[in-house]
N, C-alpha and C positions, 0 to 999 in steps of 0.2 A: 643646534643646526637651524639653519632660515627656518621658517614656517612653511609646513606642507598646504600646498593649494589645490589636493586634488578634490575635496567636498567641492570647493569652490566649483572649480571646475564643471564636475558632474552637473552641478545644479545651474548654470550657465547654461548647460548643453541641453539639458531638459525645459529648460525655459525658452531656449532656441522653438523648437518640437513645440512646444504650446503653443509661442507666437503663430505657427504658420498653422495649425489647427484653428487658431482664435480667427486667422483672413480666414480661409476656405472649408475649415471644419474636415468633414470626412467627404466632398463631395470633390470629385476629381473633373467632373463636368465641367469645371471654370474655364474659362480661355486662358490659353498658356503664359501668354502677354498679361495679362489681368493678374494671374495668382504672379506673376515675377515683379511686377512694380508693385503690388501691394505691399509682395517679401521683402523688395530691395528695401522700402520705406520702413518697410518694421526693422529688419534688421539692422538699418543705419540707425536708427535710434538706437536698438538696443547694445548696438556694435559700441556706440560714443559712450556708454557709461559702460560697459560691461570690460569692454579693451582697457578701457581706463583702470581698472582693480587688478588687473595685471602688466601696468606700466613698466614695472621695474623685474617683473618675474619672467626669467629664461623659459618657462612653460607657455608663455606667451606664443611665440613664432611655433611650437606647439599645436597651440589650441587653434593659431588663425591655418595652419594646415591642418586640422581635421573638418574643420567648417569647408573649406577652398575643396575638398576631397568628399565631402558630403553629399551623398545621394538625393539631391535636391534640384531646383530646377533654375539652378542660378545658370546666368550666363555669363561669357565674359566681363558684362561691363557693371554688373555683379557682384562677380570675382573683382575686380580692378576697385572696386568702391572700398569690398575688406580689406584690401590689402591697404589701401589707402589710410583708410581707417585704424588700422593697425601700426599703420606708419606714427601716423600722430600720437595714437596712446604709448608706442614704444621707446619713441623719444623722449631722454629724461628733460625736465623743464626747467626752459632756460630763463636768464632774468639781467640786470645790470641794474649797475648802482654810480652813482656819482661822487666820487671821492676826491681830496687835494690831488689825488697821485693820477688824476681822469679818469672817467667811465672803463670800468670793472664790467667785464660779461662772464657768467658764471651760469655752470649747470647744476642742477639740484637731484638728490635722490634722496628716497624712503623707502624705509620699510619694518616689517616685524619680526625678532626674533627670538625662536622657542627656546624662551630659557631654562626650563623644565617644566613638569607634568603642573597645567594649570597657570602657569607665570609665562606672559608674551611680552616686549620689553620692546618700545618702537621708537625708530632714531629719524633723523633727517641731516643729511648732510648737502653742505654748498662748495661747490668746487671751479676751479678756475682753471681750465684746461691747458690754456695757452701758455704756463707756467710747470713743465712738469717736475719737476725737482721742489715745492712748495710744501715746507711742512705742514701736520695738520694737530689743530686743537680740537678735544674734546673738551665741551665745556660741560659741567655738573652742578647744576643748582641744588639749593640747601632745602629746609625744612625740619625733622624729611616730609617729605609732597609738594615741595613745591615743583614745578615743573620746568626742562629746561628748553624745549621744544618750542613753550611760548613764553615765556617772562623772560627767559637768559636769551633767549632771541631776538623775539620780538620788542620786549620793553628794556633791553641791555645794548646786546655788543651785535646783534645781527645787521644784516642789508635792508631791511626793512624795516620801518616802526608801526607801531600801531594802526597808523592809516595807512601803511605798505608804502609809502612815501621813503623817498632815499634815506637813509643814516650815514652820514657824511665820514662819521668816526667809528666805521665799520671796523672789526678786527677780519673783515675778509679781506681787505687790501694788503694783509700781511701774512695770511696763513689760510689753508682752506679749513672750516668748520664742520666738526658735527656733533649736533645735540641729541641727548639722551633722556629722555623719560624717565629718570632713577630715582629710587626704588620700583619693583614692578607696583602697580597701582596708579603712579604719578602720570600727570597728564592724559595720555594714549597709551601708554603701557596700559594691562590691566591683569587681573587674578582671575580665574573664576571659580577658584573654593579659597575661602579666607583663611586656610589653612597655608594657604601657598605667601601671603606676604614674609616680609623681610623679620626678622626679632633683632638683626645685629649687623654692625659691619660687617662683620667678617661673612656673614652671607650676603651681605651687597657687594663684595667685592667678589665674592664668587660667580655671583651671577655680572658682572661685569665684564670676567673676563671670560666666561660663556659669550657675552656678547662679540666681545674684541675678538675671538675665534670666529667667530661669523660675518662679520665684518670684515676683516682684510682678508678672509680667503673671498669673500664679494669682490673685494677693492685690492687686489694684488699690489698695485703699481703705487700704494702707499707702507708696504712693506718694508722697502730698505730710504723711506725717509722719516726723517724725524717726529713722533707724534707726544705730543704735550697732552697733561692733563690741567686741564684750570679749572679754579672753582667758586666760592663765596659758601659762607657761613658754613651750615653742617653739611655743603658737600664737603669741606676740608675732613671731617672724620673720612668719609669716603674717599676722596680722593687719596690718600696717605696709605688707605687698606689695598684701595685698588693698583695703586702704584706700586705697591709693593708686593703686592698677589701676582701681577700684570709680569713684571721684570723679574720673578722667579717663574712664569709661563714660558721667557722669552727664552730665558737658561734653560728651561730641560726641553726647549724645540718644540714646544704645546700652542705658542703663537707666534706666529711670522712677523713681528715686530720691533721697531728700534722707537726703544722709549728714551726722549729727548728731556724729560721731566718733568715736574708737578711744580702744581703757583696755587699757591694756598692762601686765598684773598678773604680777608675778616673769617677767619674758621675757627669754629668753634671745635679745639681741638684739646682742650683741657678748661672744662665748664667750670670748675673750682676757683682756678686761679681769675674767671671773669667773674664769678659772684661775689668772691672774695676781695675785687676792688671794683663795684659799683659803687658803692658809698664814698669810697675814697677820690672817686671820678666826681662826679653829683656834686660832693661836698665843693671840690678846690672850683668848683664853677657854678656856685652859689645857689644850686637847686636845694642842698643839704645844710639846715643850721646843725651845732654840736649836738641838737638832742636825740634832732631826727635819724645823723650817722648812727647815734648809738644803736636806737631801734632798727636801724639796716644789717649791723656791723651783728646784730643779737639772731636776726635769721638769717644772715649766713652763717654764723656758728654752728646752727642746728643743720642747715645742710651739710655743713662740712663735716657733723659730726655721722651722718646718716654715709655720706660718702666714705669715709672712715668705714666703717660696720660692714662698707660693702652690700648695705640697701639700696639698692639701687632704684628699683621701684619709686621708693617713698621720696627717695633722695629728689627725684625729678616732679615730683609732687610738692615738695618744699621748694624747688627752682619756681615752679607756678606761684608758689603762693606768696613768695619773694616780690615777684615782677608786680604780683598786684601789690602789693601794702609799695610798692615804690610808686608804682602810676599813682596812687590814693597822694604820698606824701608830694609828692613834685606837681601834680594835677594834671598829671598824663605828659610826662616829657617821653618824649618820642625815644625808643627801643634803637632806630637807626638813625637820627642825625638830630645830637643833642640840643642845636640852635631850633629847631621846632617841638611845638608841642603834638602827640601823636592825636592824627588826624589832619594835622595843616604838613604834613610832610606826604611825600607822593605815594605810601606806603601802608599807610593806617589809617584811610579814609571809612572808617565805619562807626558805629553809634557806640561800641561799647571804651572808645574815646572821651567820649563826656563822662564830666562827673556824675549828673543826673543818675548814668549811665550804672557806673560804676558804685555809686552807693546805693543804689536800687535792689528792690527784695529779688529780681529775677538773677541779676547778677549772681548775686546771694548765692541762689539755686543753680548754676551751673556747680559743674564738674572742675576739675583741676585742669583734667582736658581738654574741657571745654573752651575756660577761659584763655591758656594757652595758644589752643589753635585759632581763636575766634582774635589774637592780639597778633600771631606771627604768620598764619596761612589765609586765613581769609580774605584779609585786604590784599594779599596779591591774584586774587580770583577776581579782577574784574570783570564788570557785565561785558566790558566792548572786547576784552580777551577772548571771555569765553564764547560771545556771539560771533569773534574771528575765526577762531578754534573750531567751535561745531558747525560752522554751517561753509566759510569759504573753505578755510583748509581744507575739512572733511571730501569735499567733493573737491578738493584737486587731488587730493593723496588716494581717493575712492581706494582704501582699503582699509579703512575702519569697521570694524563690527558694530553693526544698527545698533545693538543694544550697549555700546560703550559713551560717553560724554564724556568731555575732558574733564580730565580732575576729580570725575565724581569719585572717586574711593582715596583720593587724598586723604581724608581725615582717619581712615582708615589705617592707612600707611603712616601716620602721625601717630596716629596710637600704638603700633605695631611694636614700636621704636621705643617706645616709654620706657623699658625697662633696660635700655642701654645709652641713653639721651646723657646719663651726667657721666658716662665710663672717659678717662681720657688717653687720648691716642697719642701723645708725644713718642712715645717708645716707638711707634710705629714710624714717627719721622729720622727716630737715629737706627733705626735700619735701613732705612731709605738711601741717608747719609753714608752708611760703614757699603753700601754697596755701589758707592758713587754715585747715586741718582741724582742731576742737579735738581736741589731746592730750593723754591723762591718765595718770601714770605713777604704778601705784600697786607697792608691796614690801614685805613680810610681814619684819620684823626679825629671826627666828630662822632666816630661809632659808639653805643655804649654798649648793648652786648655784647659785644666780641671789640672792647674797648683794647686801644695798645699797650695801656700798663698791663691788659692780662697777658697780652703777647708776649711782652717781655719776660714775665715770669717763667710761662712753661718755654721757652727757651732756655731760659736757663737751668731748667732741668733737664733736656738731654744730654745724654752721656757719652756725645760725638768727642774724641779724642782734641779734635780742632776748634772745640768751643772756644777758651778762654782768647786764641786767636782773633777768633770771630768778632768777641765783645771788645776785642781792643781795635778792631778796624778800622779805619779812617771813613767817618762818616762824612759825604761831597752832597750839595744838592745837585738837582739832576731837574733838564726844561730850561728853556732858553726864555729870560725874560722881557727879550723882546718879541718874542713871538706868543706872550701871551699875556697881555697888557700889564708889562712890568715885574711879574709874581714867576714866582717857578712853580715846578708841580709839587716838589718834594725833597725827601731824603732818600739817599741808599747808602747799604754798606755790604760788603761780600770779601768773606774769606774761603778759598776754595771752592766746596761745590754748594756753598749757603748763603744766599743772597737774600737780602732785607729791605724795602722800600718803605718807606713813611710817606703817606701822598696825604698831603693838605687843604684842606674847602673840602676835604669826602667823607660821608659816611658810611654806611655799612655797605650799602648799593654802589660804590667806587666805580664801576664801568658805565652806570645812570649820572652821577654825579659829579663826577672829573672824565669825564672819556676821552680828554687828549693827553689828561697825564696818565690815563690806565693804557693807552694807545704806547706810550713811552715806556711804559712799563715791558709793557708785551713785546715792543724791540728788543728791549733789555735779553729780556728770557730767550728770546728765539737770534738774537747774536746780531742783530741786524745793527 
């Protein structure tokens, strides 16, 4: 259910009672005029940030009638200032954006919800009103910790970038948006006993669709249209659990919702099949001589034999130790887009980059996890993100808890995960499939994590009826090459409800890095 605001509340109201103790104390002797404009003046301060924490919450028009009804010695013009006041915090916040298709004006909301005892999970959605039939995307960033709030927003497919400046190749011009904090931990989401993080899919998608029950019973009027899940990297496990948790909620009448389908962009959705052709990647584009595959091709054997066993722990402790002897042998080529080396790409801008770095006794001494999260979460925690994060956002959304920062418990929720990091979920997409979910699998050509020879593999291990179909499809490219200096974006292929994109110049980051062929894409999926 939403989060309860009555603490809030109380302590609002008691904070009220102080202010007008802290003008006039206990003496009633003041002139009447004196104690009212000193109240009005304290009050409108306190009213602009305090209204503001209940923006979006029905308790609101509430709380401004029990102040309006207040035994106090407000007067009408007073009264006329709360309500005023009131006006403006109740208003959701609006904004526009500059697109090919002309300026977009769109309303925005947020909020928290209690996903169980200790786990609060906080979204933000952008909506476009004057379009009401508009399907809506949820997007889900990978990790797990990374956040989608701000990086899949902000530094992806959102209306604004980093400098809040227009993003031209919005996917709001096509669909209304909203992002998710997933896992609890990530971004503004947060825990407060570390007992409450995630250990598995299948409880992130539980708590997901706790969320999606909270959510459109907020947002009724996106009930009977169509709602996409998209994603990148290890949201793809997520999103495949969720989609399919989600669309057995919808069956037995537990969520008011018409699930239009999932797009599973670079996801890491069978870790095997991608460890098991890094070398083979590497190698055919000259980062790898014959001897160095062999050393590569000798620990993925041991991973695969740990995944085998059903060690899962260790097995993801071998995926760590993999990544490094590759960064050692290649001298850091970059994890998302093979033509740089990690650090000169937008992604991996951090020290443990260098070789210096990297054969260094400190190195040495981290953790499996350490080095892990310090190659795939960190450098998406920028300082200007996080400086957007805590200080503008924070005081527009004024309902964050003082004592939460963004991202701080991410590594947390990184580690939470460890022991279900190399499980892989294909099985979960041919359920998707036998239940008619449209499926859309799209892969950024320069990726090497989640490279497309591994895509192609666990494809071809689902057990969808309509596979050998699929792989005989007629592969077309897709992008007009005069509308993009000569070049297309890609490939697709679709048989029935399984659709495939191959987009070209991208890597792992495909909505950073091609955004008018991921913009193409996202027609594709939403039928437009």
């Amino acid at each position: 259910m939403t989060a309860n605001r009555r603490p809030t509340i109380q302590r609002q109201l008691g904070t009220m009672a102080n202010i007008q103790r802290n003008i006039h104390g206990n003496d009633s002797r003041l002139p009447l005029l004196k104690q009212s404009k000193l109240l009005s003046a304290a009050l409108y301060i306190r009213f602009s940030s305090v209204l503001s924490a209940f923006v979006h919450q029905s308790c609101c028009i509430v709380f401004v009638r029990l102040i309006i009804s207040h035994r106090t010695m407000l007067g009408a013009k007073m009264k006329l200032l709360i309500l005023l006041a009131a006006f403006f915090a109740v208003a959701t916040a609006d904004g526009t954006v500059s697109t090919p298709k002309g300026v977009i004006s769109y309303t925005e909301d947020w909020g928290y919800v209690d996903i169980r005892q200790n786990a609060r999970t906080f979204w933000w959605l952008f909506a476009v009103k004057t379009e009401p039939n508009r399907p809506l995307i949820l997007w889900l960033q990978g990790g797990p910790g990374s956040d989608s709030t701000g990086f899949g927003n902000i530094d992806e497919l959102g209306p604004k970038d980093i400098n809040q400046q227009d993003r031209n190749s919005t996917w709001l011009q096509l669909a209304d948006l909203v992002f998710v904090d997933n896992p609890v931990g990530t971004g503004f989401s947060y825990v407060s006993n570390s007992n409450a993080f995630t250990k598995n899919v299948q409880q992130i998608g539980k708590d997901l669709v706790t969320w999606a029950k909270a959510f459109f019973t907020k947002h009724p009027e996106y009930a009977t249209r169509k709602f996409y899940i998209v994603c990148e990297s290890y949201g793809g496990k997520m999103t495949a659990e969720f989609g399919k948790q989600l669309q057995e909620a919808i069956e037995d009448g537990t969520v008011k919702a018409t699930l239009g389908g999932v797009a599973l962009g670079d996801s890491w959705i069978s870790a095997m099949d991608f460890v098991n052709t890094w070398g083979q990647y590497l190698y055919s584009v000259s980062y790898l001589d014959d001897n160095q595959l062999t050393t590569v091709n000798a620990q993925a054997a041991k991973c695969q034999a740990l995944v085998d066993g059903q060690k899962w722990y260790t097995a993801t402790t071998c995926w760590s130790e993999m990544e490094d002897l590759i960064g050692i042998l290649t001298d850091g080529v970059s994890w998302y887009n093979i033509l740089k080396r990690g650090g000169t790409d937008d992604w991996s801008k951090f020290k443990s980059s260098d070789k210096s770095y990297r054969t260094s006794n400190k190195f040495k001494t981290l953790t499996a996890k350490e080095r892990a999260f310090n190659r795939h979460l960190k450098p998406l925690q920028t300082e200007s993100l996080d400086n957007l994060m805590n200080n503008e956002m924070r005081k527009k959304f004024g309902i964050i808890p003082d004592n939460i920062r963004f991202n701080a418990q991410s590594g947390q929720v990184f580690n939470s995960q460890w022991g279900d990091f190399m499980t892989p979920n294909y099985a979960t997409v041919d359920t998707l499939l036998a239940k008619g979910v449209n499926v859309t699998v799209f892969n950024g050509q320069l990726d090497l994590i989640c490279n497309t020879l591994g895509v192609e593999l666990w494809l071809k291990r689902l057990t969808w009826p309509s596979l050998e179909k699929f792989q005989k499809a007629t592969k077309s490219s897709f992008g007009n090459p005069s509308e993009n200096n000569g070049q297309i974006f890609g490939y697709h292929k679709k048989y029935d409800n399984l659709n495939m994109y191959y987009i070209l110049r991208a890597g792992h980051m495909v909505a950073h890095d091609a955004p008018w062929a991921t913009l193409a894409v996202i027609k594709g999926i939403l039928g437009l």
